[in-house]
C-alpha positions as CSV (number, residue, x, y, z in Angstrom):
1,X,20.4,-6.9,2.4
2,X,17.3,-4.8,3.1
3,X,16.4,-5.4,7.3
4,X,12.8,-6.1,8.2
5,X,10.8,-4.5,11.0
6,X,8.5,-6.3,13.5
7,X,5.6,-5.5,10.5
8,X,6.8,-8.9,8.8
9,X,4.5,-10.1,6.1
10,X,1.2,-9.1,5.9
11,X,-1.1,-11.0,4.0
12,X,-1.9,-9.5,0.6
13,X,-5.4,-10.5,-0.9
14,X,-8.2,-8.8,-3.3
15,X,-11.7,-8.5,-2.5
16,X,-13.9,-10.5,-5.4
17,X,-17.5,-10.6,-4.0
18,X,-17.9,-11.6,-0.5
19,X,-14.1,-13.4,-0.6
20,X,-10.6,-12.9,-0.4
21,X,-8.8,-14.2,-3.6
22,X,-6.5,-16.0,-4.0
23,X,-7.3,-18.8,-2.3
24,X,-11.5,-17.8,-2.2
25,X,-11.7,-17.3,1.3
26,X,-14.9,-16.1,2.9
27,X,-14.6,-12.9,4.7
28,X,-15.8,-14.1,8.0
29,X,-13.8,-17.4,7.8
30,X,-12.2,-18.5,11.2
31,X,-8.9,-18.8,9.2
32,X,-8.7,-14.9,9.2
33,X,-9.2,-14.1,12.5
34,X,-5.7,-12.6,13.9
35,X,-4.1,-12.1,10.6
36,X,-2.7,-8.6,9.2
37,X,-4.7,-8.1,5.7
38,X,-3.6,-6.1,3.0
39,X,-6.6,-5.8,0.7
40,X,-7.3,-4.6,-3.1
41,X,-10.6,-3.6,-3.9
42,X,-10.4,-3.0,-8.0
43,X,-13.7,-1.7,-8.7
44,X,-13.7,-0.2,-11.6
45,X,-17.0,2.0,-10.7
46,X,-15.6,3.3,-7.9
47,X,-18.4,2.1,-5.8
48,X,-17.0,1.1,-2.5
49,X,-18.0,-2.4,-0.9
50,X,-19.1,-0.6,2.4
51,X,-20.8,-3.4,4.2
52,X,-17.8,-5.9,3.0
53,X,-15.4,-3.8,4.4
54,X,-17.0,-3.8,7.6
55,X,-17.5,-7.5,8.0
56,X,-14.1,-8.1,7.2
57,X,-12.3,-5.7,9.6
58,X,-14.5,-7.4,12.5
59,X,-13.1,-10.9,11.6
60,X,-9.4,-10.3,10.6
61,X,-6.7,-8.8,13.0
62,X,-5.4,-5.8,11.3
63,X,-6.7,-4.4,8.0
64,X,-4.6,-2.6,5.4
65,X,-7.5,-1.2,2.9
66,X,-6.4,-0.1,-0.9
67,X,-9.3,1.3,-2.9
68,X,-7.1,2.1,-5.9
69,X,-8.4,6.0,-5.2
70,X,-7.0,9.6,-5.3
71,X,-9.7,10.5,-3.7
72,X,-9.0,11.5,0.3
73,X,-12.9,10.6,1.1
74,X,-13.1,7.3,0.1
75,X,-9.9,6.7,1.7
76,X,-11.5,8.0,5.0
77,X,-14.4,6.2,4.4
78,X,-12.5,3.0,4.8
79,X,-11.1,4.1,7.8
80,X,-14.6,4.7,9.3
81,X,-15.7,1.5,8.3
82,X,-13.2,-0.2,10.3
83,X,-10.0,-0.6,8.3
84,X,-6.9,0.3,10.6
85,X,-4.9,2.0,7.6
86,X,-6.2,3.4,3.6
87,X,-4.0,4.0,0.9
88,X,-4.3,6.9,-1.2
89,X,-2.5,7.0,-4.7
90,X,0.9,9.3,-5.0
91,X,-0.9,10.4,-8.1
92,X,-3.3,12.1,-6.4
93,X,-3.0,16.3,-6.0
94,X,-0.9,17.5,-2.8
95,X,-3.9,18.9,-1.6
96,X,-5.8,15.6,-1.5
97,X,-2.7,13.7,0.0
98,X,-2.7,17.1,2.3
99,X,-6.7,16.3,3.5
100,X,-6.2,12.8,4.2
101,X,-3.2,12.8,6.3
102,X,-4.9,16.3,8.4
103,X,-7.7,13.7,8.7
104,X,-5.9,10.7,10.4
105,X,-2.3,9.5,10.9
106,X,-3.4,6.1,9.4
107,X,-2.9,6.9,5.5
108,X,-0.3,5.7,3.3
109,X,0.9,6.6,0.1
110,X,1.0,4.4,-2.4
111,X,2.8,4.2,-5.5
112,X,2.9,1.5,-8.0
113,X,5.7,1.3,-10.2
114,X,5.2,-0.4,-14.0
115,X,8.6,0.0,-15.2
116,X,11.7,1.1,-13.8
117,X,13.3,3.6,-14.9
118,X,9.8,5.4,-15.7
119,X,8.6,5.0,-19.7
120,X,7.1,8.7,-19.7
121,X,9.2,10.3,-17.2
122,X,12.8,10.3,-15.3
123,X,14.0,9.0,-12.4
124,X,14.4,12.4,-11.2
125,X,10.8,13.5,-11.8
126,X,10.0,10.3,-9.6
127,X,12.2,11.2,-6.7
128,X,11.3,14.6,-6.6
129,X,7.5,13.4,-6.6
130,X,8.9,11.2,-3.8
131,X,9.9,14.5,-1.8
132,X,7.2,16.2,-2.0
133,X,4.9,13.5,-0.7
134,X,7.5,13.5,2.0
135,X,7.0,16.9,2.9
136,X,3.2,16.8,2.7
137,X,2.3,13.4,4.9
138,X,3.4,10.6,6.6
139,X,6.0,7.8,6.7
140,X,3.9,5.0,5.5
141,X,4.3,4.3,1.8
142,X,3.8,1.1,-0.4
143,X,5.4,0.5,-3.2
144,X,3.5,-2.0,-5.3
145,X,5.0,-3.1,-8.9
146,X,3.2,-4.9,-11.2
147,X,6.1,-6.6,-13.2
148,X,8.8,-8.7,-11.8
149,X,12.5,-7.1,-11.2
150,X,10.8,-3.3,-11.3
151,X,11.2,-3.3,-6.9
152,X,15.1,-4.4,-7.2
153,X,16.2,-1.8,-9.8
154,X,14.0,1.1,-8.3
155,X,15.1,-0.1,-5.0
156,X,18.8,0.0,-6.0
157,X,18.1,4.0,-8.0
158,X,16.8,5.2,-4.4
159,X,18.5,7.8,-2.9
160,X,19.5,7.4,0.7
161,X,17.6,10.4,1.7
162,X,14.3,9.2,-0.1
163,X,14.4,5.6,1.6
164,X,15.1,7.1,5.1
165,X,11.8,9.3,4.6
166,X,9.6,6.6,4.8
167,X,8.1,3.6,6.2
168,X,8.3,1.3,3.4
169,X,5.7,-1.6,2.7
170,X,6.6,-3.9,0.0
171,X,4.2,-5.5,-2.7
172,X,6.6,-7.2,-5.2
173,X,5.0,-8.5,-8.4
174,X,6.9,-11.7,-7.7
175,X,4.3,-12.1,-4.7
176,X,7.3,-13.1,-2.2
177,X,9.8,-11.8,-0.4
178,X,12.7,-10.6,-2.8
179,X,16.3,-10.3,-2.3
180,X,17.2,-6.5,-1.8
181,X,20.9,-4.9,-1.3
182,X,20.4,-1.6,0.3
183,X,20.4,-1.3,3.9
184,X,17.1,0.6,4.8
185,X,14.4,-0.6,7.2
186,X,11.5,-2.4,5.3
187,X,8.5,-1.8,7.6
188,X,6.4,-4.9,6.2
189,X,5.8,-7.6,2.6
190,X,2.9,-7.4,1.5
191,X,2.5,-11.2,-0.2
């Protein structure tokens, strides 16, 4: 069974206007204050909700920002606007990943994971993409899957010197903490 660190589960929301969703919570509501935040911004435009960002890192404890970017700038800027940690995609180029993490020691990777093994690529590919990003950057990493049973497998098809390489932070698509057998530190859940 996979051991938690003191990160525990952080609360995993997306920003849709001016709330947190699910649940359609106001991003100054009292009910925030104190709580660790993961939070999705899918904007298709790109356009980043500058002032929104900056309201909510004032009224929640601890904010995780992911701005679905490969872009090291707008990851930055989130961090600027008050956000204690920005994701940047694994997708992105080394040098991008590079920039960030010269910038600040509060980026993590993040990779989201569809299928497992990979449709249009193998599971070495993945894992050497894995050690490269190790080489490049930081600990932190999420792994965020988008259909049920992808974290379990790929969990399982990690090699031991991969999952000691990083800081993991879980976002299952189950949306709750899963059952995993390896024996590796799990830094947080995001649910």
């Amino acid at each position: 069974m996979a051991l938690l660190s003191d990160g525990g589960i952080i609360r995993r929301y997306v920003l849709f206007g001016g709330h947190l969703q699910p649940g359609n919570i106001p991003i100054t509501a009292r009910e925030i204050a104190g709580q660790k935040i993961f939070l999705e911004i899918r904007n298709g435009a790109h356009k980043l909700p500058i002032e929104k960002i900056r309201i909510l890192s004032q009224h929640c404890g601890y904010l995780i920002v992911d701005s679905h970017t490969t872009d090291h700038r707008i990851a930055m800027d989130c961090i600027l606007l008050g956000a204690d940690e920005a994701c940047i995609d694994h997708s992105t180029t080394s040098q991008e990943i590079q920039m960030l993490h010269a910038a600040t020691d509060k980026s993590l990777i993040k990779i989201t994971l569809d299928h497992w093994p990979p449709l249009n690529s193998s599971s070495d590919s993945h894992h050497q993409d894995l050690l490269r990003i190790a080489a490049i950057t930081g600990r932190n990493a999420v792994v965020m899957t988008t259909s049920n049973g992808v974290l379990q497998k790929w969990w399982e098809d990690l090699p031991e010197n991969i999952a000691n390489d990083f800081d993991w932070h879980f976002a299952p698509n189950e949306g709750r903490v899963i059952s995993l057998e390896k024996d590796f530190l799990i830094s947080a859940w995001l649910i």
